[in-house]
One Martini backbone bead per residue (centre of mass of N, CA, C, O) as a GRO file, in nm:
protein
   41
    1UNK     BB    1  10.822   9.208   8.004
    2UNK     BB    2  10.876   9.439   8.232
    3UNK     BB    3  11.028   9.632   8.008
    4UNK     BB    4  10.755   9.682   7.843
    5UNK     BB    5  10.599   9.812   8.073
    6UNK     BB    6  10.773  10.030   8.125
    7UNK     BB    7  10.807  10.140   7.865
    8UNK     BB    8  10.518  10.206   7.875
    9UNK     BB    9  10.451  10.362   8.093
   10UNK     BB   10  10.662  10.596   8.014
   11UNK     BB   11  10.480  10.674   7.769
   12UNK     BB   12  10.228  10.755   7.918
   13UNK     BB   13  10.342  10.964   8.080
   14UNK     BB   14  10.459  11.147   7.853
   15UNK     BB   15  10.180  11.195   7.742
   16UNK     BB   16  10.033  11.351   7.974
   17UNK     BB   17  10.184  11.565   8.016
   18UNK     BB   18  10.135  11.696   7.716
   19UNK     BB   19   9.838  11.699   7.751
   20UNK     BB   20   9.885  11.902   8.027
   21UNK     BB   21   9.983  12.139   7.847
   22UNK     BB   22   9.757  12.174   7.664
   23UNK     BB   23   9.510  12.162   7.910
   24UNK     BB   24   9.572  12.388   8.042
   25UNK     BB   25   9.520  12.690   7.890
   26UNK     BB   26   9.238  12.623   7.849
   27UNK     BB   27   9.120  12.597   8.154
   28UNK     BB   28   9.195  12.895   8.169
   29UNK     BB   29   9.031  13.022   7.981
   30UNK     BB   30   8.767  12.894   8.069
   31UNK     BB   31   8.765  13.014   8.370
   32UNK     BB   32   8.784  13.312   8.285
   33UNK     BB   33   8.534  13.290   8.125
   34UNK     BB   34   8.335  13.192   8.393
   35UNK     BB   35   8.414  13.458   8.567
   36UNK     BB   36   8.288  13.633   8.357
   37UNK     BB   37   8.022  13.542   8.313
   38UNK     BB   38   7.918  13.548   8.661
   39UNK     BB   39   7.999  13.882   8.675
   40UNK     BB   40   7.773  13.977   8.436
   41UNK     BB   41   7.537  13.785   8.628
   0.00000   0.00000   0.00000
């Protein structure tokens, strides 16, 4: 029972980290496409 949940632990870990890499470059174009768009207002 115990080494299943770990098992699962261990792939929801390496899907969030996939995840964060995915949404990190988002973040950063949203971010700079908000700081440029406060900069022209």
């Amino acid at each position: 029972m115990l080494l299943i949940l770990f098992d699962y632990l261990g792939w929801l870990h390496s899907n969030l980290s996939i995840l964060k890499k995915l949404l990190l470059p988002i973040d950063e174009i949203f971010g700079k496409n908000i700081i440029l768009f406060g900069y022209l207002v």
